[in-house]
N, C-alpha and C positions, 0 to 999 in steps of 0.2 A: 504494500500500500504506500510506501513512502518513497518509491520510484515514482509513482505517479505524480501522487506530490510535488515531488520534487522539479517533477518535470514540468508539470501546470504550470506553477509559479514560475521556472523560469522559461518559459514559452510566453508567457503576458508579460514579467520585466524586462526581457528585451526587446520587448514589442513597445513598450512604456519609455522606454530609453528615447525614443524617436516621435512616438505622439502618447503626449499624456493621458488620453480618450480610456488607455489601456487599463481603468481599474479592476477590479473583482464584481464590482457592481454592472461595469458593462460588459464584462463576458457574459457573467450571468443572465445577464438579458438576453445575449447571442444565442445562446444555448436553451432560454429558454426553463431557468434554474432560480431561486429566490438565492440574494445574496447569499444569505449566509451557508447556506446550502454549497456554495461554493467556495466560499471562504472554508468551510471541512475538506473539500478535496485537497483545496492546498494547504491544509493543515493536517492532512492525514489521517482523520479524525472517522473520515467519512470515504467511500470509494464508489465511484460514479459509477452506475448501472451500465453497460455495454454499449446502450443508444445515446445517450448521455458523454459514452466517451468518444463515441464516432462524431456525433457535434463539433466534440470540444478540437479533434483530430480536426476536422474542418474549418472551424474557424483558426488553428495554427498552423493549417498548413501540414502537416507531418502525417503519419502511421501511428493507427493505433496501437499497432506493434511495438513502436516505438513509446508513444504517451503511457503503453502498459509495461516497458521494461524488458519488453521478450526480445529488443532488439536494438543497436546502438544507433541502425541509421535513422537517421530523421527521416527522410523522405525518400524512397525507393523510387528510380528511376520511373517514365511511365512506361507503360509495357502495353500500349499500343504498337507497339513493333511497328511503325509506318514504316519504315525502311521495305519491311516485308509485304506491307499493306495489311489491314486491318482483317477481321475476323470475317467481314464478306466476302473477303478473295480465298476461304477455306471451304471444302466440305466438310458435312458433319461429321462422317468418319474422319476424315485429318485434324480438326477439333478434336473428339473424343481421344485417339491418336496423342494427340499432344498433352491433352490433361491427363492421360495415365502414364504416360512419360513422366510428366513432371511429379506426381504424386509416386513412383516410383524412386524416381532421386531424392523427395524428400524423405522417403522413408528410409532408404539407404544411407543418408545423410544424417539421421536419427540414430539409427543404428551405429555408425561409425561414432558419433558423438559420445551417445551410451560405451560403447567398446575402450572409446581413452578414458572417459570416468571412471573406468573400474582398474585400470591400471594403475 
């Protein structure tokens, strides 16, 4: 809980650094949260429900992956692949194709992970 925290707060004071607009009061309204309600997330006190966090992920920009700790990058790349062209230039077997490739490598990827934890 106190990644999250940590991370709210400093997602809005850098934000604050450049326009004062940035209080706890006006995220809150962003997100659509009573202040103090928000004032717990960035005190830790309190942990924002999932919908809540995907808001908050939008109003700063970042991954929720990120706002929740499971990940250090702020913002993943967009993964519209335009270079390749977007998802209309696919059949749905080359979709499907491609999500269990990728759902392959993460599990693989899990595995290896698990694998040096126990070393």
């Amino acid at each position: 809980m106190e990644i999250v925290a940590k991370r709210l707060k400093g997602e809005r004071e850098n934000l604050k650094k450049s326009d004062s607009k940035w209080t706890q009061e006006y995220v809150a309204d962003l997100v659509g949260v009573a202040r103090p309600t928000y004032t717990a997330y960035e005190n830790a006190t309190k942990l924002p429900p999932i919908d809540t966090l995907s808001r908050l992920a939008d109003v700063f920009d970042v991954d929720t992956d990120y706002l929740s700790g499971r990940s250090d990058i702020r913002k993943r790349p967009d993964t519209n692949m335009s270079f390749f062209g977007g998802p209309e230039n696919y059949t749905e077997d080359e979709i499907e194709e491609m999500e269990a490739a990728l759902l392959r490598y993460r599990e693989m990827k899990k595995r290896a992970a698990e694998q040096t934890q126990k070393k």
